[in-house]
Biopython code that builds the backbone (N, CA, C, O; Angstrom):
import numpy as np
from Bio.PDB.StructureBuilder import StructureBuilder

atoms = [
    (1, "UNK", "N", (13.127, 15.875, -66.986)),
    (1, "UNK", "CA", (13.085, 16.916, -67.982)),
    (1, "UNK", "C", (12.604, 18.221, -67.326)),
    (1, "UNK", "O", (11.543, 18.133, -66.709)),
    (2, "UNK", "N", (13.168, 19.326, -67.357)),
    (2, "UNK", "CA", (13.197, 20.541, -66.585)),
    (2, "UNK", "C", (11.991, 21.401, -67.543)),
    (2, "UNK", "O", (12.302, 21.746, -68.683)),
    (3, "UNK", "N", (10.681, 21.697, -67.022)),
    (3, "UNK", "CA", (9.869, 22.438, -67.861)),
    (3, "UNK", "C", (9.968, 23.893, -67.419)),
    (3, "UNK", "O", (10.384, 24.317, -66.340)),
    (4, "UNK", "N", (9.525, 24.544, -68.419)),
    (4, "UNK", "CA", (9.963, 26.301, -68.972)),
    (4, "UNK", "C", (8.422, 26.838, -68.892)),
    (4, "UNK", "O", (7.421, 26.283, -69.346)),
    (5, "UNK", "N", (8.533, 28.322, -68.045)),
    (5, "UNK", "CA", (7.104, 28.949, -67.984)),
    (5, "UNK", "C", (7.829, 30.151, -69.046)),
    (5, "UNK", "O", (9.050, 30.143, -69.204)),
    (6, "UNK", "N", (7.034, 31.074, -69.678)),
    (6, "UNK", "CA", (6.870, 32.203, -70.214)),
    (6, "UNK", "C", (6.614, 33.442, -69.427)),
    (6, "UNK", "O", (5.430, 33.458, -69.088)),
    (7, "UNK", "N", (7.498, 34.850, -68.859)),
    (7, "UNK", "CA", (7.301, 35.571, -68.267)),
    (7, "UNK", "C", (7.146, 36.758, -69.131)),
    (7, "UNK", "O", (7.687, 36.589, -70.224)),
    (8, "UNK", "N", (6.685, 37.686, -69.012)),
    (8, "UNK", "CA", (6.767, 38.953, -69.756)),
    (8, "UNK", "C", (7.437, 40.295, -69.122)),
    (8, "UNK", "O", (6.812, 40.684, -68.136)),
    (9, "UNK", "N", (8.619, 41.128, -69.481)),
    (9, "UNK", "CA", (8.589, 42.077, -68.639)),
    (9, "UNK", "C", (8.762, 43.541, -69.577)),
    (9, "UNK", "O", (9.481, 43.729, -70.559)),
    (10, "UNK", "N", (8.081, 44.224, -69.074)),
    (10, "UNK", "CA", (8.691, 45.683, -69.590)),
    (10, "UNK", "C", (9.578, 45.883, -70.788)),
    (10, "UNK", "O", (10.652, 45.295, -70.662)),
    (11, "UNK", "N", (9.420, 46.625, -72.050)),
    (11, "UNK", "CA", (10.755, 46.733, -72.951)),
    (11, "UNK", "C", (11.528, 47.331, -72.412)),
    (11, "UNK", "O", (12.674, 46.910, -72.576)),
    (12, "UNK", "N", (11.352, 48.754, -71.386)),
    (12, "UNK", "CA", (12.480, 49.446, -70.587)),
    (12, "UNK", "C", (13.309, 48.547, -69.345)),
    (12, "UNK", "O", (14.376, 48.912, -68.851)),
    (13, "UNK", "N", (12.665, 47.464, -69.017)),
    (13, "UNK", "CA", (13.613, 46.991, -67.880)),
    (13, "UNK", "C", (14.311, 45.868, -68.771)),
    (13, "UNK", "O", (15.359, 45.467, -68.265)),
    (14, "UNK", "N", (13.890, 45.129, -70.264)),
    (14, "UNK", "CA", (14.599, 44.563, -70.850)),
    (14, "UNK", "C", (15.972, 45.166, -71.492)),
    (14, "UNK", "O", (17.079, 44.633, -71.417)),
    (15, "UNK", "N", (15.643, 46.439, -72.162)),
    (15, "UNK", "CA", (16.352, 47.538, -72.633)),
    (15, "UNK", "C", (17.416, 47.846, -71.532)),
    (15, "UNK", "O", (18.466, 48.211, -72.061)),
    (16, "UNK", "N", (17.495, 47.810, -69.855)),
    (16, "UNK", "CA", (18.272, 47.912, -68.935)),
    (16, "UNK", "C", (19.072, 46.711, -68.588)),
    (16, "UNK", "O", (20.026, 46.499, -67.840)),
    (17, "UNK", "N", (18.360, 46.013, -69.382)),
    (17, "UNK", "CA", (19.668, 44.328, -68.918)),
    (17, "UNK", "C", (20.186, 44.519, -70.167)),
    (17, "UNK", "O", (21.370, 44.817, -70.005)),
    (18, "UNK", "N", (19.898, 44.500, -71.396)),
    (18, "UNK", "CA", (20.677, 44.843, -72.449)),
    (18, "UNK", "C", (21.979, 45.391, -71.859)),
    (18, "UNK", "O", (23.037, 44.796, -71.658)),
    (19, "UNK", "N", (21.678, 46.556, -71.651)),
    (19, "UNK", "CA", (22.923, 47.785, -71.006)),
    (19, "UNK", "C", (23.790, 47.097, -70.166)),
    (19, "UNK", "O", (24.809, 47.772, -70.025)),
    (20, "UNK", "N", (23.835, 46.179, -69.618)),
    (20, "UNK", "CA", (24.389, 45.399, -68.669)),
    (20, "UNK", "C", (24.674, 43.795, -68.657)),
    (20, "UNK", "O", (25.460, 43.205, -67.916)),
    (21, "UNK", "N", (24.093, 43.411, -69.355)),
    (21, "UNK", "CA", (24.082, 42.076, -70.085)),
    (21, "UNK", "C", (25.719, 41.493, -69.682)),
    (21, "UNK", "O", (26.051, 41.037, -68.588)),
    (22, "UNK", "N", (26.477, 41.632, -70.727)),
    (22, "UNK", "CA", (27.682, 41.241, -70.960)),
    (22, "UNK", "C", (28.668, 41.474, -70.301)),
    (22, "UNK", "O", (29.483, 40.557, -70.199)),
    (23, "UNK", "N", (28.953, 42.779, -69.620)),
    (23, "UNK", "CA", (29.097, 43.659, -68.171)),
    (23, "UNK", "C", (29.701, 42.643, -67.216)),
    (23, "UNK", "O", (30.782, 42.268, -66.762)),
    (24, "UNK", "N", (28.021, 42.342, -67.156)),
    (24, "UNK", "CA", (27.990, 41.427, -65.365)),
    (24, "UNK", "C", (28.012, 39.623, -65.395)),
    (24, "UNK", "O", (27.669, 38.761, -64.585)),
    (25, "UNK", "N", (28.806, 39.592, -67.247)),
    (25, "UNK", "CA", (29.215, 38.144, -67.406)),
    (25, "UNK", "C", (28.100, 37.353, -68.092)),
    (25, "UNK", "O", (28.303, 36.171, -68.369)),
    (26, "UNK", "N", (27.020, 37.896, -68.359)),
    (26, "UNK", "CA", (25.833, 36.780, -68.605)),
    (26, "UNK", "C", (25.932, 37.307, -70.361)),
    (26, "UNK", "O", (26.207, 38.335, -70.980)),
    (27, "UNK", "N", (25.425, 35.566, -70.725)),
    (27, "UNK", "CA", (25.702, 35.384, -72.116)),
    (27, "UNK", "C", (23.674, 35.999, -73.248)),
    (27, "UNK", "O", (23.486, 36.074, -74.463)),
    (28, "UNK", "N", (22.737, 36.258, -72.141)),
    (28, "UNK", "CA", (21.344, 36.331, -72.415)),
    (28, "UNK", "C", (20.667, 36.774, -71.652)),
    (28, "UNK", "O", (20.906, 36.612, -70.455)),
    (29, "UNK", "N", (19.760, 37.372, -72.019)),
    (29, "UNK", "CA", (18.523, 38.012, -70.902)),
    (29, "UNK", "C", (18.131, 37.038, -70.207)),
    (29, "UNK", "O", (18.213, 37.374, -69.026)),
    (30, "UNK", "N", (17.546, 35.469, -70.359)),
    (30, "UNK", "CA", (16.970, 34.589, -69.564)),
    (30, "UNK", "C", (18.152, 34.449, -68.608)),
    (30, "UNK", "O", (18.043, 34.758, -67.422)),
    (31, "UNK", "N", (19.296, 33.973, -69.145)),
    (31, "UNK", "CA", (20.384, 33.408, -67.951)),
    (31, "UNK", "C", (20.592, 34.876, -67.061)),
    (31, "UNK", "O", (20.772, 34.603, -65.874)),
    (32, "UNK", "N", (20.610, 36.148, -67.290)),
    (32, "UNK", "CA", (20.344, 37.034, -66.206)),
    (32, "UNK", "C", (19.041, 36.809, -65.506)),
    (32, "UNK", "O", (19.180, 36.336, -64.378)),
    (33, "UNK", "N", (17.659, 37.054, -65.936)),
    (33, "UNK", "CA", (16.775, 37.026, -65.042)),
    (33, "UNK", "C", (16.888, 35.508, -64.466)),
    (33, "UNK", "O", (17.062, 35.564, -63.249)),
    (34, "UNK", "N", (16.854, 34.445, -64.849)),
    (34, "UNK", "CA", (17.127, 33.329, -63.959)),
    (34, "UNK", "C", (18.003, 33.702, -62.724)),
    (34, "UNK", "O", (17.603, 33.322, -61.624)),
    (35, "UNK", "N", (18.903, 34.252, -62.790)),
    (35, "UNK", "CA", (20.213, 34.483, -61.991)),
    (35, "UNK", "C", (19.644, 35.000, -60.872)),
    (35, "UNK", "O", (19.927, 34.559, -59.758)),
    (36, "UNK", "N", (18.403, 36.427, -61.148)),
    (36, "UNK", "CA", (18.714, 37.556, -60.454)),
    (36, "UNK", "C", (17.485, 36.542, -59.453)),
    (36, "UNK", "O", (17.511, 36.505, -58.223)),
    (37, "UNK", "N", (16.341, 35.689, -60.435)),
    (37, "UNK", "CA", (15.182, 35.358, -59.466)),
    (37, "UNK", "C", (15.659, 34.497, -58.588)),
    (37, "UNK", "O", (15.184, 34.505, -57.453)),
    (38, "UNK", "N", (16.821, 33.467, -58.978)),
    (38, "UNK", "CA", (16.912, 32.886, -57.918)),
    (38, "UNK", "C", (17.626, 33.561, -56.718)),
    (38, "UNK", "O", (17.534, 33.094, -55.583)),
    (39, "UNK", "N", (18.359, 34.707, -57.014)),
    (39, "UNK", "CA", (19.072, 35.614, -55.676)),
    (39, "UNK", "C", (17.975, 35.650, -54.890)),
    (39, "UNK", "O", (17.858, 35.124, -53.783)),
    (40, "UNK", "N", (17.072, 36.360, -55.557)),
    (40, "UNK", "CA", (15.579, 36.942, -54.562)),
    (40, "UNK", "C", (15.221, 36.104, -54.023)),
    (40, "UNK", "O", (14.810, 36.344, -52.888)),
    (41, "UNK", "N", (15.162, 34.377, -54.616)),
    (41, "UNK", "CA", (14.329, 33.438, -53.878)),
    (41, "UNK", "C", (15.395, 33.149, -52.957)),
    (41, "UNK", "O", (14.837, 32.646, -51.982)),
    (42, "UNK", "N", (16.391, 33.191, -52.789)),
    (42, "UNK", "CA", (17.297, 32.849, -51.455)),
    (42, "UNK", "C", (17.304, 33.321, -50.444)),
    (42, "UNK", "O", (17.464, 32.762, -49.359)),
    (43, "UNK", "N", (17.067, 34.804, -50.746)),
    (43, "UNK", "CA", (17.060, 36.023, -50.312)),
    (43, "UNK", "C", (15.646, 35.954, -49.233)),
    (43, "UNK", "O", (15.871, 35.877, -48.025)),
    (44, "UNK", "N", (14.394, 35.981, -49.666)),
    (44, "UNK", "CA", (13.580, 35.410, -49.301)),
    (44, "UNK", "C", (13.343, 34.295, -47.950)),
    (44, "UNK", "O", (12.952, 34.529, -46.806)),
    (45, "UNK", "N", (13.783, 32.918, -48.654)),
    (45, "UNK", "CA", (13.999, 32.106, -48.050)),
    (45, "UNK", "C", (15.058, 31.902, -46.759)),
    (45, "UNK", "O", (14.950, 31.123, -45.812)),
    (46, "UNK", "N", (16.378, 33.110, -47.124)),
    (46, "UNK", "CA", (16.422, 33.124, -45.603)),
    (46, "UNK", "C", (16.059, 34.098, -44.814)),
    (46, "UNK", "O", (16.648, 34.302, -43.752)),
    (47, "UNK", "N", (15.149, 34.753, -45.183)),
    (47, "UNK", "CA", (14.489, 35.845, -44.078)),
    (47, "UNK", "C", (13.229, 34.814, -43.390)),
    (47, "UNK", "O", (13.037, 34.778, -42.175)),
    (48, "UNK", "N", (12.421, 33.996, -44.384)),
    (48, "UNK", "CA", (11.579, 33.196, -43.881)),
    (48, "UNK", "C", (12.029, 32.143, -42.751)),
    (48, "UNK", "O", (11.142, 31.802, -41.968)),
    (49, "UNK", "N", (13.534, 31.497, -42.551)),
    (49, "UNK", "CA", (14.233, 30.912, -41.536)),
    (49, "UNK", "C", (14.497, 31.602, -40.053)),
    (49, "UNK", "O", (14.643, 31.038, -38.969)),
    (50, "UNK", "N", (14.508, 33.107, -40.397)),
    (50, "UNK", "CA", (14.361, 33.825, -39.418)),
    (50, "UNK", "C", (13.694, 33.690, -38.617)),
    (50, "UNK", "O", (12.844, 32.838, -38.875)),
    (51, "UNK", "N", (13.564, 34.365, -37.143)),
    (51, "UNK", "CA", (12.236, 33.656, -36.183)),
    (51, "UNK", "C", (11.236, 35.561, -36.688)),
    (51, "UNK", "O", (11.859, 36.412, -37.322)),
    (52, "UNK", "N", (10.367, 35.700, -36.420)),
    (52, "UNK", "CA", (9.958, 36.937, -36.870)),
    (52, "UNK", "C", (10.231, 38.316, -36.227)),
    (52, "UNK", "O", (10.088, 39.417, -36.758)),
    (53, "UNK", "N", (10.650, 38.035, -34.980)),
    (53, "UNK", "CA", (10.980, 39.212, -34.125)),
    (53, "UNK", "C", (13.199, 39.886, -34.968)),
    (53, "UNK", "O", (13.939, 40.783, -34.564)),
    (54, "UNK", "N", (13.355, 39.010, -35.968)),
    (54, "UNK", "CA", (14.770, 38.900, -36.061)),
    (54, "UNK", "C", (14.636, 39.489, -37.226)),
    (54, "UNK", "O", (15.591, 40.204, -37.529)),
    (55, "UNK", "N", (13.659, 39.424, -38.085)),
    (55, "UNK", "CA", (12.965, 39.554, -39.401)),
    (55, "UNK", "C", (12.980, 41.322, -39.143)),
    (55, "UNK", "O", (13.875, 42.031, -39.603)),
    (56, "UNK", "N", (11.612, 41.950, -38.180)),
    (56, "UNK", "CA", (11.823, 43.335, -37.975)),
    (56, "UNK", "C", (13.282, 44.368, -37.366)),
    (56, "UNK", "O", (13.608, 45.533, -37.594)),
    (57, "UNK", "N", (13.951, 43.158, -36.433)),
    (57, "UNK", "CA", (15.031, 43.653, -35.870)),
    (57, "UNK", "C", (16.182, 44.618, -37.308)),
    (57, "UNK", "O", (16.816, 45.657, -37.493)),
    (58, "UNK", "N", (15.900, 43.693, -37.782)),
    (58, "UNK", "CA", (17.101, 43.884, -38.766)),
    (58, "UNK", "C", (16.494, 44.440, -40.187)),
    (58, "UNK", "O", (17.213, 44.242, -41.166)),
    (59, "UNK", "N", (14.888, 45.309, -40.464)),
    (59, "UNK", "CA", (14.382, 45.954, -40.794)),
    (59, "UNK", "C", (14.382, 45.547, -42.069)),
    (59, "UNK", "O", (14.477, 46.432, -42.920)),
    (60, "UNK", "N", (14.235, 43.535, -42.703)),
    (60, "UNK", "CA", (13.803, 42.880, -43.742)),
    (60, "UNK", "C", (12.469, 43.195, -43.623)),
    (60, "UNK", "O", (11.821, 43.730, -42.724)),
    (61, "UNK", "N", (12.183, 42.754, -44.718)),
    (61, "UNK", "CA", (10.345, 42.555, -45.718)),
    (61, "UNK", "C", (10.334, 40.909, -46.072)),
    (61, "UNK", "O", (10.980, 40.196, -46.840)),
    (62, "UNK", "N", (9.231, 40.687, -45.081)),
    (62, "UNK", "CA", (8.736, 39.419, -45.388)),
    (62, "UNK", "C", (7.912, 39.249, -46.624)),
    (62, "UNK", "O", (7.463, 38.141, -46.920)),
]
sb = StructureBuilder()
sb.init_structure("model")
sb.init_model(0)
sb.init_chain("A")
sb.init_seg("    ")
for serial, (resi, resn, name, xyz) in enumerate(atoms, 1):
    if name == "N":
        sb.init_residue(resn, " ", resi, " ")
    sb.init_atom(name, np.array(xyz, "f"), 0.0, 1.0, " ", f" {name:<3s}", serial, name[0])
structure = sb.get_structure()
């Protein structure tokens, strides 16, 4: 069974997925921010695979 946390964000950055919502295919604000956090966590995760000298080379944020 998959458990659910509660996040809170901004009415103006909610008010900006509104604007874009349906746009970029997504049926709800959660199924966008789900979408966008897991980009970031990939995103993330492969800079962390990086060795660290490859990390600055290419002028990521760990």
């Amino acid at each position: 069974m998959t458990r659910y946390v509660t996040v809170k964000i901004p009415e103006e950055i909610g008010l900006q997925i509104d604007r874009i919502l349906y746009k970029a295919g997504y049926s709800s604000r959660a199924e966008f921010v789900k979408d966008a956090i897991r980009r970031l966590l990939e995103k993330f995760n492969e800079q962390e695979a990086q060795p660290y000298g490859a990390q600055q080379a290419n002028g990521n944020r760990a």
